[in-house]
C-alpha positions as CSV (number, residue, x, y, z in Angstrom):
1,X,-10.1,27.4,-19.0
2,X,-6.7,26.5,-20.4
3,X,-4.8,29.4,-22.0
4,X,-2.3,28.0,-25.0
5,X,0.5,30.5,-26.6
6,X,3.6,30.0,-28.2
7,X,5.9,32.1,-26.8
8,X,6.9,33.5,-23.9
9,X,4.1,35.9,-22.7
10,X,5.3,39.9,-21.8
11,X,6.7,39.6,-18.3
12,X,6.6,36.3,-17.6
13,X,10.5,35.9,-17.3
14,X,10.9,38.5,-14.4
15,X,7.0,38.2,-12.9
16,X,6.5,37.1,-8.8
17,X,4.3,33.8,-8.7
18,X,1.9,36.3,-7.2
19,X,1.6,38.2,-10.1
20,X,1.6,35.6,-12.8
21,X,-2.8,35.1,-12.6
22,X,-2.9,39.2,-13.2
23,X,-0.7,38.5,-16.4
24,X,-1.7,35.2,-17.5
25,X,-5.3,35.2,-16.1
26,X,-5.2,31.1,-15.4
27,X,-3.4,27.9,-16.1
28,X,-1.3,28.4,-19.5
29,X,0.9,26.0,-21.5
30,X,3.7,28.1,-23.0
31,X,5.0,26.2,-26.3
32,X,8.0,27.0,-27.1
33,X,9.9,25.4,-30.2
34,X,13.5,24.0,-30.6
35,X,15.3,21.9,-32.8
36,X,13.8,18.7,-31.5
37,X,10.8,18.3,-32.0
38,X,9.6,15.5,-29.2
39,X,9.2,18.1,-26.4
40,X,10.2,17.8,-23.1
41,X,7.5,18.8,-20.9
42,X,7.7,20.5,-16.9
43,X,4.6,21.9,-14.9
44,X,5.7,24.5,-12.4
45,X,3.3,25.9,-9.7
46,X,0.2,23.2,-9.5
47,X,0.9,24.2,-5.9
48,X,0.6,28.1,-5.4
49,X,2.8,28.4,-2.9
50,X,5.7,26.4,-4.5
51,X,7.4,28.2,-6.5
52,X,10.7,26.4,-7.5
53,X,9.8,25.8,-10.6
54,X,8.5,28.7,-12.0
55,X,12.6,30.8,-10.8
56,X,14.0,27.8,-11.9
57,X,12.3,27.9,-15.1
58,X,12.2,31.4,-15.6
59,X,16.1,31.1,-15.1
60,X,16.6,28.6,-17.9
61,X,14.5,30.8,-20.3
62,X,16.9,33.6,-19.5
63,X,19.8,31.7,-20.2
64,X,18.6,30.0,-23.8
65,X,17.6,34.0,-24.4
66,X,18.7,34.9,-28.2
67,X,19.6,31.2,-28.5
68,X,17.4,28.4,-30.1
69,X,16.2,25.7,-27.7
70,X,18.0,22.1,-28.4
71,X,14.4,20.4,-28.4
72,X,11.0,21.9,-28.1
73,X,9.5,23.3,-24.5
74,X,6.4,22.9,-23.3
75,X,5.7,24.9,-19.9
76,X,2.5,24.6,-18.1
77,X,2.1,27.0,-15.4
78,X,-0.9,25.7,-13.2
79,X,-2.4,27.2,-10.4
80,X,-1.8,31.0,-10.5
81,X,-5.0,31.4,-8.7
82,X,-3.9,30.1,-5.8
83,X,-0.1,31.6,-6.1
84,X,-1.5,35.2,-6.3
85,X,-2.4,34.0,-2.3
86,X,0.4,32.5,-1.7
87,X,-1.7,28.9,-0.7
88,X,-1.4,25.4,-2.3
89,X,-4.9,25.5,-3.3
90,X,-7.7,28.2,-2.5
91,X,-10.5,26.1,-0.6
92,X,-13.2,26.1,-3.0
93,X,-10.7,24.3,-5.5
94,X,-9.2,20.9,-6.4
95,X,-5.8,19.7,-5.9
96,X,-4.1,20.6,-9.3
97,X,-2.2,17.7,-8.9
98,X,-4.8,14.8,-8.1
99,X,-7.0,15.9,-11.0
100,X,-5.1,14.2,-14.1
101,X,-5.9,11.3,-16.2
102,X,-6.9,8.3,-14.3
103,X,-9.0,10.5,-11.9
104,X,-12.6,9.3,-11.1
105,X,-14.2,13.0,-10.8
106,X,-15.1,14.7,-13.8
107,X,-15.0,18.7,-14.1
108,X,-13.1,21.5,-15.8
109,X,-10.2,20.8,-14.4
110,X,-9.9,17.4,-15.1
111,X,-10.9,17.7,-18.7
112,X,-8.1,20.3,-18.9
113,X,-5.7,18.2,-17.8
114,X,-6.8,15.0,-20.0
115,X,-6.4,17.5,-22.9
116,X,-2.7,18.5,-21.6
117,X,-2.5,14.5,-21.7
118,X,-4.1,14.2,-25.1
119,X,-1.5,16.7,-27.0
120,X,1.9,15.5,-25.4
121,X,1.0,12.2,-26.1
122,X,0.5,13.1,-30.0
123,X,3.5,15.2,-29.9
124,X,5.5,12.0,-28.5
125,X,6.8,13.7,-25.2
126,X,10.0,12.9,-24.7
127,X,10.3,13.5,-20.6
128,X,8.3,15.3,-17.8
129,X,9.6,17.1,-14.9
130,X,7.0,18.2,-12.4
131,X,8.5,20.7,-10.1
132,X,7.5,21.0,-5.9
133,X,8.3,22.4,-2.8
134,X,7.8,20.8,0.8
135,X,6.2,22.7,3.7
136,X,8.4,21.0,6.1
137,X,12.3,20.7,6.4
138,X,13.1,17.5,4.1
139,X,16.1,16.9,1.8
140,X,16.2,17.5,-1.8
141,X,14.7,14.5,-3.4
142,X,13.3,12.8,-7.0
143,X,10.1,10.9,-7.6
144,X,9.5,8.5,-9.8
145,X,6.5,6.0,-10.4
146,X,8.1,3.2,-12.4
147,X,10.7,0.7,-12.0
148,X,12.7,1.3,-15.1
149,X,16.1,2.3,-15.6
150,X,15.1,5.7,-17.8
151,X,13.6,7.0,-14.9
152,X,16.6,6.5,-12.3
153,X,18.4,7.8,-14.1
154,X,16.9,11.2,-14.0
155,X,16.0,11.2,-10.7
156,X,20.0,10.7,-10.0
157,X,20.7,13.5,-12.0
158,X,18.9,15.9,-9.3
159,X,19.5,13.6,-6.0
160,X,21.4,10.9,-3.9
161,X,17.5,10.5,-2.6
162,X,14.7,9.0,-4.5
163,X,11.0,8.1,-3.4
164,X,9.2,5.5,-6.0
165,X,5.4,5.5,-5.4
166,X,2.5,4.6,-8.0
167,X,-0.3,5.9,-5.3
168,X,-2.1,8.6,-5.8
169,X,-2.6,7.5,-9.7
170,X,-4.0,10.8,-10.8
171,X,-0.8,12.7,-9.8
172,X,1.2,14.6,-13.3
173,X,4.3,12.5,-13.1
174,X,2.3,8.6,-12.9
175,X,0.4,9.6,-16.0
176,X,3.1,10.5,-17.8
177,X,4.5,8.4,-16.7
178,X,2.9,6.0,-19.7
179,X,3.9,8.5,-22.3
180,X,7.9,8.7,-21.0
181,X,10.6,8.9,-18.7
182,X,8.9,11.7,-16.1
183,X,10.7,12.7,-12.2
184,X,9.1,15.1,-10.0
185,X,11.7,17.1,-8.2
186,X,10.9,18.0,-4.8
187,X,12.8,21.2,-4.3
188,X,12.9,21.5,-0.2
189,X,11.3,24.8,1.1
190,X,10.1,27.6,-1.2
191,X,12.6,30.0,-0.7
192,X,15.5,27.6,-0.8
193,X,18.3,28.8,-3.5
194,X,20.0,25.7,-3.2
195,X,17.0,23.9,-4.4
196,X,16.0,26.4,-7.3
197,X,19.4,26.2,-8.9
198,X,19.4,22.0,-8.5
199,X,15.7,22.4,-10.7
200,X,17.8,24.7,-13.0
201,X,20.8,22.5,-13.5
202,X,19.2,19.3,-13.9
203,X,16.3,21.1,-16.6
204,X,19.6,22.5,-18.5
205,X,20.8,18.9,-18.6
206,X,17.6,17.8,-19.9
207,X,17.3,20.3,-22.4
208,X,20.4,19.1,-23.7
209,X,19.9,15.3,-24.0
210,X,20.3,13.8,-27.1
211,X,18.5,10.2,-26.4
212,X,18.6,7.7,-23.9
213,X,21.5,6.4,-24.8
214,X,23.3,6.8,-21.7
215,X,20.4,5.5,-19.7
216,X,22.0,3.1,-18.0
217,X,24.8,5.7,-16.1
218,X,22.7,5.4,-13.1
219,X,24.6,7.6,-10.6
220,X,24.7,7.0,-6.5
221,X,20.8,6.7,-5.5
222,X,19.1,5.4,-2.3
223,X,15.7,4.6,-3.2
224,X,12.8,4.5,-0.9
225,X,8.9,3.5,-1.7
226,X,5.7,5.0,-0.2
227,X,3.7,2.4,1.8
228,X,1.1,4.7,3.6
229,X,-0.3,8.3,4.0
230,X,-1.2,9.4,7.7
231,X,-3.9,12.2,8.4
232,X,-5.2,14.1,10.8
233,X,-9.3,13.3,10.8
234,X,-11.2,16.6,10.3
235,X,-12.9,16.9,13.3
236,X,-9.5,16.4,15.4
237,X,-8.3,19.6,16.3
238,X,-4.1,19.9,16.5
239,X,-1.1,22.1,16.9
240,X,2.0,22.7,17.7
241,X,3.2,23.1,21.1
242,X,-0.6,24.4,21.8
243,X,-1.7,21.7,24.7
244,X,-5.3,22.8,24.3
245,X,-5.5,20.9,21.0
246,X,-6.2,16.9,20.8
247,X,-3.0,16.6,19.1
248,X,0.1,18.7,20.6
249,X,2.8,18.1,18.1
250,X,6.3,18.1,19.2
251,X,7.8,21.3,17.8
252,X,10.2,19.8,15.5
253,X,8.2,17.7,13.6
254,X,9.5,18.0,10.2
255,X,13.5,17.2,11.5
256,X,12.5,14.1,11.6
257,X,11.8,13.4,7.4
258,X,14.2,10.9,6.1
259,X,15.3,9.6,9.0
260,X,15.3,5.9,10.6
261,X,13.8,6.5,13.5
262,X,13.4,3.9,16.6
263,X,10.2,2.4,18.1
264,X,8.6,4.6,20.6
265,X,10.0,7.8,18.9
266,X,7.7,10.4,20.3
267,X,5.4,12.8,18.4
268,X,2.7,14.2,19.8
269,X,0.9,14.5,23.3
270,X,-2.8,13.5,23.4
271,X,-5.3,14.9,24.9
272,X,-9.0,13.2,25.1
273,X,-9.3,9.6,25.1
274,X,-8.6,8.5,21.5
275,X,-6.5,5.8,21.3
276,X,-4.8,6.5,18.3
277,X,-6.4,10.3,17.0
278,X,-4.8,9.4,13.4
279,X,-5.5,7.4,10.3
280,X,-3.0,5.9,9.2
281,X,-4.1,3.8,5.1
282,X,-1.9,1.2,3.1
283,X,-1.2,2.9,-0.6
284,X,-1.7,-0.7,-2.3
285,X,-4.3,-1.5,-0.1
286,X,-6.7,1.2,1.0
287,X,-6.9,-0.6,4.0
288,X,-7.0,1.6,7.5
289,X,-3.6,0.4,9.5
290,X,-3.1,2.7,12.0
291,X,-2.8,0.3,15.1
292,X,0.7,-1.2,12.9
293,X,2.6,2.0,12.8
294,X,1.6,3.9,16.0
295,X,0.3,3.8,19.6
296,X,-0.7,6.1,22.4
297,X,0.6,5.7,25.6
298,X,0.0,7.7,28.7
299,X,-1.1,10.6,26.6
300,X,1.8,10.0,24.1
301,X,1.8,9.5,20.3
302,X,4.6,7.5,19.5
303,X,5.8,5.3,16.6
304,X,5.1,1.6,17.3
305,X,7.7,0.3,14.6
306,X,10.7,1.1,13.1
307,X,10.2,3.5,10.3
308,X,10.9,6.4,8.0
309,X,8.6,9.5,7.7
310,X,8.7,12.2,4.7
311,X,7.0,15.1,3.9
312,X,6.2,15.8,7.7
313,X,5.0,19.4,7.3
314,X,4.2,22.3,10.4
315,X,2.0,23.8,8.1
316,X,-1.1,22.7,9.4
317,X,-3.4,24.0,6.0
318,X,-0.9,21.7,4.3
319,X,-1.9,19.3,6.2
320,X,-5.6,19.7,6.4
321,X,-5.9,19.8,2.5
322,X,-2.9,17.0,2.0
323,X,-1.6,15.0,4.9
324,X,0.3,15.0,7.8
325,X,3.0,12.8,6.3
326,X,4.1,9.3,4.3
327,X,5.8,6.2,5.7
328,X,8.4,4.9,3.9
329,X,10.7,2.0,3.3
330,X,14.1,1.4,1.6
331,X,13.7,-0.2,-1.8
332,X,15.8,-2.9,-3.0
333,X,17.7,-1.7,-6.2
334,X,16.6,-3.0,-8.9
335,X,18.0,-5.7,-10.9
336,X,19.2,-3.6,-13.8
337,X,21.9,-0.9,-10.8
């Protein structure tokens, strides 16, 4: 399933997402070679339709282009399936990233990925970048999945804005996270420039570290944590600003990522009799919450706390194969700031 070369394929600098499954024909790790030998490692396009990564990848091959690489590159390119559609995943498919090592299911997809695992970890990976867009309007953010001061520090290098969460497990960035340092950069929108050239300079810093060393230079960072995912049950129907749905979003959902927002903020009108028509379950806990984070009055969905959203999207595939959205809190900094 997995196609392995080392070097870059014909036309894979200057190729459209799109067109990357016609010249690569499925997921492909590009090893490249430099003069370090503990690779870093960066996964562009589990998501078809985000495509950040691969231009901002693409870009930093260009510019290293008759040069030799400071340490060795290892690119996997994942689900050019779906990007020749332009979808996050086609239906009859897993999530590219929920499939890695500590995933109960067992298929293709996840042995692929355990062998990905397998190889970096004999090769002694030196970081991971995992590379995203959003669907909805959010700010340029880092992820990270442990509480260490390697891994702040690279997620300052891309953003004032970091999100710390160890649930889902089987995500790319919390299992390497036991080999090394590893962020995910969420790039805002596909399409967005700013956020391309943010994934380029911080990859170009990377590729350029000599150690850790100056792990400790921590720059300015507000750090939230993932407490609970909210989605849309699948036999409630939904929309935005369409009143003959159950759920009539407001039409600006996604403004309202990354924000404090105020008891009773409103988003959605209800029609039907559903109390609450969402589910709303603890990360830590897998327990169902809803009735502590929102209510429904007089036909109104509305926030029944104080609380920060992210990754509210108006794509409503996005949210049929993902979720509607996370709830956050602000993270104390850590001991070692």
């Amino acid at each position: 399933m997995l196609r392995t070369v080392n070097a870059i394929p014909e036309g894979f600098l200057d190729a459209r997402a799109s067109e990357l499954f016609g010249l690569l024909g499925g997921p492909t790790l590009i090893n490249l070679s430099g003069l370090k030998r503990e690779p870093m490692f960066v996964s562009v396009l589990q998501h078809g339709n985000e495509d950040s990564g691969l231009l901002a990848i693409q870009q930093l091959l260009k510019n290293f282009q008759g040069k030799i690489l400071p340490r060795d590159l290892v690119i996997f390119v994942g689900n050019v399936e779906a990007a020749e559609a332009n979808l996050r995943r086609l239906e009859d498919q897993p999530d590219y990233n929920r499939v890695w090592p500590d995933c109960t299911e067992q298929n293709d997809l996840t042995r692929m990925m355990q062998d990905i695992y397998d190889e970096m970890k004999v090769r002694n990976v030196f970081l991971s970048v995992d590379i995203h867009n959003n669907t909805g309007y959010n700010p340029h953010y880092a992820c990270v999945n442990k509480i260490d001061p390697k891994f702040f520090y690279l997620a300052s290098k891309f953003s004032e804005i970091c999100v710390y969460f160890t649930e889902p497990t089987c995500v790319q960035s919390v299992a390497f996270s036991q080999l090394c340092p590893a962020v995910t950069l969420e790039c805002g929108k596909a399409g967005d420039a700013e956020g391309v050239d943010r994934a380029l300079s911080f990859l170009h810093d990377c590729m350029l570290l000599e150690d850790w060393s100056d792990h400790s230079n921590i720059g300015k960072i507000d750090v939230f944590h993932t407490v609970a995912v909210v989605k849309v049950p699948e036999e409630v129907s939904f929309g935005f600003q369409h009143p003959q749905a159950e759920i009539d979003f407001i039409a600006d959902l996604d403004h309202l990522n990354f924000r404090d927002l105020k008891k009773g903020t409103l988003l959605a009108s209800i029609r039907g009799d559903e109390p609450v028509p969402v589910i709303v379950t603890e990360v830590e806990s897998d327990a169902v919450v809803t009735r502590k984070y929102f209510t429904c009055e007089n036909h109104q969905l509305k926030l029944n706390k104080p609380m920060i959203l992210a990754m509210l999207t108006l794509d409503s595939t996005v949210i049929r194969q993902d979720c509607l959205c996370y709830i956050m809190e602000h993270y104390p900094i850590p001991d070692f700031w």
